[in-house]
C-alpha positions in Angstrom: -12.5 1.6 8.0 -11.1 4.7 6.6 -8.6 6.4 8.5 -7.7 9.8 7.7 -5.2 12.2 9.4 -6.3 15.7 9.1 -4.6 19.2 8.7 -5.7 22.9 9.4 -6.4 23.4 5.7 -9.1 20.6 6.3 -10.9 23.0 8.3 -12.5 21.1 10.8 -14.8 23.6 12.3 -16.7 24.2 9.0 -17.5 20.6 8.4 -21.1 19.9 10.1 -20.3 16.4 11.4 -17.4 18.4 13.6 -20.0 21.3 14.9 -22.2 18.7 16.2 -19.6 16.3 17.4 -19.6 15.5 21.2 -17.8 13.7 23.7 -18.3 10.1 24.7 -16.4 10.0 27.3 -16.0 13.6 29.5 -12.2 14.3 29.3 -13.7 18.1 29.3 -15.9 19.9 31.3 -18.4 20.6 28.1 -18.5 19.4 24.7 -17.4 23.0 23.0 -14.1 22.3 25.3 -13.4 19.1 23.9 -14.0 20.7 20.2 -11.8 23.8 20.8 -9.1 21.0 22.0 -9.6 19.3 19.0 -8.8 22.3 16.5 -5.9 22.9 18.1 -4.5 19.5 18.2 -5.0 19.7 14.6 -3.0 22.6 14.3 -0.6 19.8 15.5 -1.2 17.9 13.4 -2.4 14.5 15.8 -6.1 14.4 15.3 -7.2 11.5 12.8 -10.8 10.6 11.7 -11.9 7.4 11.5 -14.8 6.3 9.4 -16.7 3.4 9.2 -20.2 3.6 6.5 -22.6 6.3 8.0 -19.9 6.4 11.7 -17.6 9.6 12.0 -15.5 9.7 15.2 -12.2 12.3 15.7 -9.4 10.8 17.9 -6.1 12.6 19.7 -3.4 11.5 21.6 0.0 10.2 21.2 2.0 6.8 21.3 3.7 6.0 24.8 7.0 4.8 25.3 5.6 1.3 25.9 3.5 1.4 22.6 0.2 1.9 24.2 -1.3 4.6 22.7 -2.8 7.1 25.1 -6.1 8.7 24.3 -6.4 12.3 25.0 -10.1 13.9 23.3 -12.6 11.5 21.4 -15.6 13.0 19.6 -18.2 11.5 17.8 -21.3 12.9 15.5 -24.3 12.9 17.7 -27.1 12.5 15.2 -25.6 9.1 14.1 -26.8 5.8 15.1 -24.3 3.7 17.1 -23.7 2.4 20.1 -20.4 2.8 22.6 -19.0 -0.7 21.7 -19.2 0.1 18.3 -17.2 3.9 18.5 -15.0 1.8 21.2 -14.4 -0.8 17.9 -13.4 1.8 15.7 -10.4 3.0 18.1 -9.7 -0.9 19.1 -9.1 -1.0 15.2 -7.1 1.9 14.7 -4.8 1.0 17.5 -4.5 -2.7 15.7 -3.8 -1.5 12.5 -1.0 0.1 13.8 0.0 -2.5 16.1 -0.4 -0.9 19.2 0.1 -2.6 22.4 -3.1 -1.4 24.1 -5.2 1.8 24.6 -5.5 3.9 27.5 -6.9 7.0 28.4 -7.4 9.1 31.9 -10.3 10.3 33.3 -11.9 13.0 36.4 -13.5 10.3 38.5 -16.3 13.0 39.0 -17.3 12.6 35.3 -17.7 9.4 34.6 -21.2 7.8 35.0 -21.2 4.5 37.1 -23.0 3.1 34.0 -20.2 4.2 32.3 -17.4 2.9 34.5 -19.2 -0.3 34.5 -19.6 -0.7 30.9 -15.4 -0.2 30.8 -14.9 -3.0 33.0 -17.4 -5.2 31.3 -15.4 -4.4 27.9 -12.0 -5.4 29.4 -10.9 -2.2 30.6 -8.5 -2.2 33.7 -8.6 0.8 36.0 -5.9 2.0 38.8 -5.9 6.2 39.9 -8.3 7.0 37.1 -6.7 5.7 34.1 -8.5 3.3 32.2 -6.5 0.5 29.9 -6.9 -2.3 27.8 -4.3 -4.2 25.7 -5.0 -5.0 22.3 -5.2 -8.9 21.6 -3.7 -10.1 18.1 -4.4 -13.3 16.0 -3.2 -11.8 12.6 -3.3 -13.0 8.9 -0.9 -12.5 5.9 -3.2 -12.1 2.9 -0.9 -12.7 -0.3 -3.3 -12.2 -3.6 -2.1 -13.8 -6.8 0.1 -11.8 -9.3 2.5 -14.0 -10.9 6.1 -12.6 -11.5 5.0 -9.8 -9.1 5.3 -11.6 -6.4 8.7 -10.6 -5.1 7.0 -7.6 -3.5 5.6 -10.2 -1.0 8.6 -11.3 0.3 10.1 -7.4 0.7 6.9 -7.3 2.7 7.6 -10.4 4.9 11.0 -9.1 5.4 9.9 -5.7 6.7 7.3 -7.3 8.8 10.1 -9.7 10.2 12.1 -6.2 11.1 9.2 -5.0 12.9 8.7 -7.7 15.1 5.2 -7.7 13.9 3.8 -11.6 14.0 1.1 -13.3 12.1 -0.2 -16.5 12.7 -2.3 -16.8 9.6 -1.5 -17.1 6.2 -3.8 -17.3 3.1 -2.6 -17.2 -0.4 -4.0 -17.6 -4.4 -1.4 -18.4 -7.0 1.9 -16.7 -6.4 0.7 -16.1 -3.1 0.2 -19.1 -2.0 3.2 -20.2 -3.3 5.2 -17.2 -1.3 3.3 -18.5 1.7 4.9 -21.9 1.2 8.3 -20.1 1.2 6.9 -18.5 4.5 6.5 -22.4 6.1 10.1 -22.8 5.7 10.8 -19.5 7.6 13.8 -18.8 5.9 14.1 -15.1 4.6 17.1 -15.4 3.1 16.9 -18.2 1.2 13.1 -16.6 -0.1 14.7 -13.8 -1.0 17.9 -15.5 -2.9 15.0 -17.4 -4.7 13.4 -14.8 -6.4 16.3 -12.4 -7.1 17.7 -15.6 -9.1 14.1 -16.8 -10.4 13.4 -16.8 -14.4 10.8 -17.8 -16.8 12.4 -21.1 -17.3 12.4 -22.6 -14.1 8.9 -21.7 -13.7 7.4 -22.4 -17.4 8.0 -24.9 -20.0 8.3 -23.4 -23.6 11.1 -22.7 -26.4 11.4 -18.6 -25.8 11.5 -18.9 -22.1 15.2 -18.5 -21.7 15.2 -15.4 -23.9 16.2 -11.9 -23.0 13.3 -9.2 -22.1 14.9 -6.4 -21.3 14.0 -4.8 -25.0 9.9 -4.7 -26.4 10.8 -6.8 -29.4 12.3 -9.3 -27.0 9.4 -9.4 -24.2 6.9 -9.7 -27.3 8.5 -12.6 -29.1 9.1 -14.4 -25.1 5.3 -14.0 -24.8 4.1 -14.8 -28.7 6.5 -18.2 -27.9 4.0 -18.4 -24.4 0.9 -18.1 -26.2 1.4 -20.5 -29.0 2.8 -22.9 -27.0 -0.3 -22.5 -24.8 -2.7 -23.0 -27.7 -1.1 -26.0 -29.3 -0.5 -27.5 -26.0 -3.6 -26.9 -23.9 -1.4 -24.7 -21.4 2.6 -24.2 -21.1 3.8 -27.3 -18.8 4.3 -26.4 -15.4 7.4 -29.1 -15.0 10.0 -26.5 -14.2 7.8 -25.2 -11.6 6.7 -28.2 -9.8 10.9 -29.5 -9.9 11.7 -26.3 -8.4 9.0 -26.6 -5.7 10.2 -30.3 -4.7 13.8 -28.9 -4.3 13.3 -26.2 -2.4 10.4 -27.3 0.3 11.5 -29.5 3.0 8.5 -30.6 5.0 10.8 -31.1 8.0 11.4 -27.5 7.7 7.8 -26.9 7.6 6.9 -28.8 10.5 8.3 -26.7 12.4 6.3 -23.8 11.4 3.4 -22.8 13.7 1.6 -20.6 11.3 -1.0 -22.2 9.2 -1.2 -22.2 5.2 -5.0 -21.8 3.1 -4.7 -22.2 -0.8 -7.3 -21.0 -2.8 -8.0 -22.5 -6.0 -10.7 -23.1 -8.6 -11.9 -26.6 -9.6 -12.7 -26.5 -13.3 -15.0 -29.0 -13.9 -18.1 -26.2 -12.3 -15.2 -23.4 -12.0 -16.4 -23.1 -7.7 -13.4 -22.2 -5.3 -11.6 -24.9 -3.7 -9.9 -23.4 -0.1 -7.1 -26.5 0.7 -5.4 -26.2 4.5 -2.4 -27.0 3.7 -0.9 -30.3 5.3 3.1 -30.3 6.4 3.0 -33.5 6.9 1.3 -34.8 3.8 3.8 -32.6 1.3 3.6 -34.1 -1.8 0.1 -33.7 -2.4 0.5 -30.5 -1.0 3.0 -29.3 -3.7 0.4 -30.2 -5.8 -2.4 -27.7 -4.1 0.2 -25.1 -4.4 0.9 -25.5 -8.0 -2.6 -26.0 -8.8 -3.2 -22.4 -7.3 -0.5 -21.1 -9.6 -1.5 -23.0 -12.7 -3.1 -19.6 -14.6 -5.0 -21.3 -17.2 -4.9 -21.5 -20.0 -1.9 -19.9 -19.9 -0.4 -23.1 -17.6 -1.5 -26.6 -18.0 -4.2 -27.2 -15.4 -3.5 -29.5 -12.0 -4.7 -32.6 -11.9 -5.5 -33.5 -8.2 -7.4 -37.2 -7.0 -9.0 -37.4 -10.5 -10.7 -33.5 -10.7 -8.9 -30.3 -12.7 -7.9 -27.6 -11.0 -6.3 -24.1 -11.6 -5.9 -20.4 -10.5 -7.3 -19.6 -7.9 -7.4 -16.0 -9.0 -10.6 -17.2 -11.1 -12.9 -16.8 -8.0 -10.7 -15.2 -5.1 -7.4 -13.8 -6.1 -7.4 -11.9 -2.5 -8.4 -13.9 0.3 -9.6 -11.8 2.9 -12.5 -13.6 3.5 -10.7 -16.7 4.1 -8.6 -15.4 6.6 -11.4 -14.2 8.5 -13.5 -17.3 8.4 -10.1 -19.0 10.3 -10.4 -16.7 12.6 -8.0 -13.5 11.6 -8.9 -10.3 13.7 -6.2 -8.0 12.3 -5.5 -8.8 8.0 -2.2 -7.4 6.1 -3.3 -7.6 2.8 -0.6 -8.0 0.4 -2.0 -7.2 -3.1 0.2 -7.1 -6.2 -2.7 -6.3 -8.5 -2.6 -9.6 -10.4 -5.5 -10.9 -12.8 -8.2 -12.3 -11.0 -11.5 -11.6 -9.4 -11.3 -9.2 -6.1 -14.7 -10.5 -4.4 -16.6 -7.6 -2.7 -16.2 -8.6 0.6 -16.2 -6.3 3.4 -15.0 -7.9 6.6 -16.7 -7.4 9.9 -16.7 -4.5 12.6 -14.3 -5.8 14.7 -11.5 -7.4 12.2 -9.0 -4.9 11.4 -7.4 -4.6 7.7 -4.1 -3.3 6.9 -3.9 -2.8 3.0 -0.7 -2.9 1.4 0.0 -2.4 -2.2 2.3 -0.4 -4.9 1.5 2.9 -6.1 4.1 1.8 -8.8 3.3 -0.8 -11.5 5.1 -4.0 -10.8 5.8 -5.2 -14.4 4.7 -8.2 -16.5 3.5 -10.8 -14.3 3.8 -13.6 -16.7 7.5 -12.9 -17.4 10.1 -13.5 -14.5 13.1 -11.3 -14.4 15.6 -11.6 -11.4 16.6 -7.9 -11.9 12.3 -7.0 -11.6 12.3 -9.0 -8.5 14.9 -7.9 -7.0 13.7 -4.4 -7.9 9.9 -5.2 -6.4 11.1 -6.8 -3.4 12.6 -3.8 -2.5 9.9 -1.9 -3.1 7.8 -4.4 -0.9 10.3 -4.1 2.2 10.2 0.1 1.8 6.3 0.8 1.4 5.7 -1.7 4.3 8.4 0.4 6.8 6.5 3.5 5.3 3.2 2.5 6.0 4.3 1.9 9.3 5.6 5.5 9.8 9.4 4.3 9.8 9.8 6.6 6.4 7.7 9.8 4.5 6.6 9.4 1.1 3.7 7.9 -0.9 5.6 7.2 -4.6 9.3 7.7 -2.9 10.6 6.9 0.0 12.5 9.2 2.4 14.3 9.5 5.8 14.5 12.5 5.9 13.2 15.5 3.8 11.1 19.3 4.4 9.7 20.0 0.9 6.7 20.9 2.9 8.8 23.8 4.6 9.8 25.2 0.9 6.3 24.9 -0.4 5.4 26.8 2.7 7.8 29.6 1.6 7.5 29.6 -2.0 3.5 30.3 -1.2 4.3 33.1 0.7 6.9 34.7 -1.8 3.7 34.0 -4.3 1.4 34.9 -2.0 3.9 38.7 -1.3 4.2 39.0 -4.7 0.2 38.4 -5.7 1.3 36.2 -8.4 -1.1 34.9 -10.8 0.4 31.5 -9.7 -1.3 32.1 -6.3 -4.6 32.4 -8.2 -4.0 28.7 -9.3 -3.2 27.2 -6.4 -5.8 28.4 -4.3 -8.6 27.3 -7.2 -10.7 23.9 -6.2 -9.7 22.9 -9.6 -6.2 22.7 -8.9 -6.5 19.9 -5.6 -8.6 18.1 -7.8 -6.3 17.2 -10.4 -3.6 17.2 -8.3 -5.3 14.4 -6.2 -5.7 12.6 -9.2 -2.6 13.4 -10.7 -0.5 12.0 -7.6 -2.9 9.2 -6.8 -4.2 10.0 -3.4 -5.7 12.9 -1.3 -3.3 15.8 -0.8 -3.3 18.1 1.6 -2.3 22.1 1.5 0.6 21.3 4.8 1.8 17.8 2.7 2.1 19.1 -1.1 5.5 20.5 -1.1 6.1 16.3 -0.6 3.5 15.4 -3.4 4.8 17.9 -6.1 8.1 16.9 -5.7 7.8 13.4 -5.9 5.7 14.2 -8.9 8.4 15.4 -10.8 10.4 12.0 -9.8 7.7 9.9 -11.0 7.2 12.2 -14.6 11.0 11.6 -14.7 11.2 8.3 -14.2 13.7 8.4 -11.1 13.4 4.5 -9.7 11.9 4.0 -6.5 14.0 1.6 -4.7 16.5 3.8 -2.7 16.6 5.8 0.9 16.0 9.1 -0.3 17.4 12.0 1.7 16.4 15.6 0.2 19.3 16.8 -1.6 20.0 13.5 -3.1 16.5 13.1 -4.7 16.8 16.6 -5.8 20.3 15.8 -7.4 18.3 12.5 -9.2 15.3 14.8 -10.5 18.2 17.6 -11.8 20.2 14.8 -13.7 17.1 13.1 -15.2 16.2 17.1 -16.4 19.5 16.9 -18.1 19.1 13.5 -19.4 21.7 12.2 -17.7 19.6 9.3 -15.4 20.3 5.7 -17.2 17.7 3.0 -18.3 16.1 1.0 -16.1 17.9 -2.4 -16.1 14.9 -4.8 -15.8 12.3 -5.9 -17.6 9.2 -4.2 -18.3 5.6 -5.6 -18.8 4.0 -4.1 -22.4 1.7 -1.8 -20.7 5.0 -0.3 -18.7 6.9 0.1 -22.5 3.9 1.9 -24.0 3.7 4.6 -21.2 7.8 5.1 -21.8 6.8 5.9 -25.1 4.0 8.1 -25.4 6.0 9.9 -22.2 8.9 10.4 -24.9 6.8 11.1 -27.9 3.3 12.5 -27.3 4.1 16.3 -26.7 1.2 17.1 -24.1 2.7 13.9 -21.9 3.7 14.5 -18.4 7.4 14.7 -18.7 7.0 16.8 -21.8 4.6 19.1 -20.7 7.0 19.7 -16.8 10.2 19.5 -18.8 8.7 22.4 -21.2 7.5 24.8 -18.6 10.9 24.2 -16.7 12.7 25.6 -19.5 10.6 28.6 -19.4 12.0 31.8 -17.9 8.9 33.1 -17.5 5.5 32.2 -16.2 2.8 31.6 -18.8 0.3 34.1 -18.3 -1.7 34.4 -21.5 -3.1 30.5 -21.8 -6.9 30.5 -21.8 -8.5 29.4 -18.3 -9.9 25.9 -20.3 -6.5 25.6 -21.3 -4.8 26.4 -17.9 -6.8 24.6 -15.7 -5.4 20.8 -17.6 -2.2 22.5 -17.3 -2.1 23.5 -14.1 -0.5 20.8 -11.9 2.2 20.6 -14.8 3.0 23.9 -14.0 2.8 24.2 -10.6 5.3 21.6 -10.1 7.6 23.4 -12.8 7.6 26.5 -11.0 7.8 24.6 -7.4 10.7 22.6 -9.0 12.4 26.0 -10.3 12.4 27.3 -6.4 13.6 24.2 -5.0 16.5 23.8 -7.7 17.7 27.2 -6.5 17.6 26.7 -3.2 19.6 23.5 -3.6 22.2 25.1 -6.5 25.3 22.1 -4.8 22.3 19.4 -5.5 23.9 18.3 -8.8 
């Protein structure tokens, strides 16, 4: 399910799914009431659209005191198939994606339909003085998908999820995920956590570089040429350090005491078909071994040899395992994917399961290479992203408590817009959202892109991620790293992450180059060729933007 919150500039009223919307339930006397409600709850800013395949509903109300959340206006498209259980299902799900406690929602006893009223009751509504309410029941999976070295993030996600009191009963895991779901078992955050911010190549892998220092190109490259010979003469690095860590640090006492249930994925190599283990507390050294077969990324690691059969990854048939969290029984999935190698199967899990999708805009480094200073890093990164999605912080690439770049972008459009600047002319071309959408890696809206241009500039400046942001201080970071003055980032990087530093550095038409160049401009550009100005105009919109905010934050140093 799709869920988008909309704004004014989505115009609503022009779209022909909204013109032919109507109610489902009467909480106006007529359906061009309930649509004229609608626009100007968008004007709010509260209205969301959900979508499911060919399904369009539009949903307002607000989030009680006691965490039910209290529909207000519902609209659906009238000339799509569908039936009331399934528009019902698609607010069930938005309300458990958010972890709602219930939904509720009031309505004139003289327009509801008795085959309405009875069709609430028979779907679990409760009803006293009009208002209709049903709470939202919860048997919820943690999805972890495999990703090596990346898998720090998972824990920052288990300990946000631990802040918000938000409980799962479910876990599934491939590879590093199934080994961060052991760590769950044991139900100790801390000691998770102190794990992987200590965690290297060594006590993971068995090979002569893999004590060295990565924190320089030359030094990650001769760490992973040391990785892949060893892997060639020896049919696989050894696992050893891995599986001595693993018998250290699990105590099946521990994880008897755990209620939540463990499924490993792995893939048997003999026909290479995926092998799903429950894993057994009380049988724990065999079911070390399922773990570190799950992990065992070969031929890169030595395959797992379990009762007499091979087995590795599990990332070579499901490195996300939605599917099997659902076949246990999940109805609500927080999937926890650190973009590992691996298949992603195309799985699309039924109506009525709910599936919260959590993942890094940012790249989470090299995931064959384990850095404590990375993992510290990406579990951070893990704990913030999960509060934001939650609505605890603003942001999409940085994370803030508090900022209003949306209120100066308001004003620095109307200066533009006073002063019929040729700027003006840019922004208000399709073009323009186009490549700013792809530019900042999701949809952006005209209220929310004060927010998108300036973390823009962040990202093209490489200010880190892992802070509390307030305005002026993110201002201050983006002002020192124009002036050269931000330091290196004290972790290693994966090669893909070192070649992007570079051509950012070297290539003159890169992203920094390009903003930092039309920064230093005192004047707008006016003379470039439309071709030409079009592929330059997000660069340049965030230069000028940048230029207004900088002014009126002069103490932001």
């Amino acid at each position: 399910m799709q869920t988008i919150k909309l704004y004014p500039s989505d115009f609503i009223d022009y779209q022909p799914v909204f013109k032919r919307s109507c109610q489902i339930f009467f909480f106006f006397a007529s359906n061009s009431a309930a649509r004229a409600d609608m626009k100007q709850k968008v004007k709010a800013e509260t209205v969301w659209q959900l979508r499911k395949k060919d399904l369009t509903v539009y949903l307002t109300g607000k989030l009680a005191a006691d965490n039910f959340f209290d529909l207000t206006n519902f609209l659906w498209d009238s000339e799509q198939s569908g039936s009331r259980k399934g528009l019902l299902q698609l607010v069930d799900n938005f309300c458990r994606m958010n972890f709602f406690s219930g939904l509720r929602f009031e309505l004139d006893p003289k327009r509801i339909s008795t085959e309405v009223f009875n069709w609430l009751i028979a779907n679990d509504f409760h009803v006293e003085k009009g208002v209709f309410s049903r709470r939202c029941q919860y048997q919820t999976a943690l999805v972890l998908g495999g990703g090596g070295a990346r898998g720090a993030y998972q824990i920052g996600v288990w300990r946000a999820l631990q802040e918000l009191k938000i409980n799962f009963s479910i876990v599934t895991g491939t590879s590093v995920g199934a080994l961060n779901g052991g760590l769950i078992l044991l139900n100790d955050l801390k000691a998770a956590s102190q794990l992987w911010e200590s965690l290297s190549t060594d006590q993971v892998l068995q090979f002569p570089a893999a004590t060295a220092d990565t924190h320089a190109l030359n030094l990650l490259l001769r760490q992973v040429r040391s990785l892949t010979f060893t892997a060639l003469r020896e049919n696989g690095a050894s696992t050893e350090p891995l599986s001595r860590l693993m018998q250290k640090i699990f105590d099946g006492k521990k994880m008897l005491q755990s209620k939540k249930q463990l499924y490993v994925c792995t893939t048997r190599l003999s026909d290479f078909s995926e092998h799903v283990y429950h894993f057994k507390k009380e049988q724990l050294k065999t079911a070390l071994q399922w773990l570190g077969a799950s992990a065992s990324f070969y031929p890169a690691m030595k395959a797992t040899e379990i009762a007499g059969d091979f087995y590795i990854d599990g990332g070579y048939r499901n490195n996300v395992p939605v599917d099997v969290a659902v076949a246990k029984g999940a109805t609500e999935c927080i999937v926890v994917d650190v973009k590992g190698p691996g298949f992603t199967k195309n799985y699309q899990p039924p109506s009525n399961v709910a599936t919260i999708s959590l993942s890094s805009p940012w790249t989470l480094g090299s995931f064959l290479v384990f850095d404590p200073q990375r993992s510290k890093y990406n579990l951070r990164l893990g704990y913030l992203e999960t509060l934001k999605y939650f609505q605890r912080y603003t942001g999409f690439w940085y994370t803030f408590v508090k900022e209003d770049f949306n209120g100066l972008w308001q004003q620095f459009c109307k200066q533009l817009r006073k002063q019929q600047h040729p700027l003006w002319q840019i922004i208000k071309a399709p073009y323009f959202w186009r490549k700013l959408k792809n530019a900042y890696g999701k949809k952006v809206s005209f209220e929310t892109a004060g927010l998108a241009i300036a973390e823009l500039s962040g990202v093209w400046l490489n200010v880190l991620p892992d802070e509390i942001y307030q305005q002026e201080f993110f201002i201050t970071q983006v002002k020192q790293a124009c002036a050269g003055q931000m330091g290196e980032f004290n972790a290693t990087l994966s090669v893909a992450e070192w070649l992007h530093l570079y051509r950012e550095r070297l290539v003159a038409w890169s992203d920094s180059r390009l903003f930092l160049s039309f920064l230093q401009l005192k004047e707008y550009p006016f003379n470039f060729p439309q071709t030409l100005l079009e592929n330059l105009a997000v660069s340049i919109v965030t230069a000028e933007f940048s230029k207004y905010v900088f002014c009126e934050y002069p103490e932001a140093l």
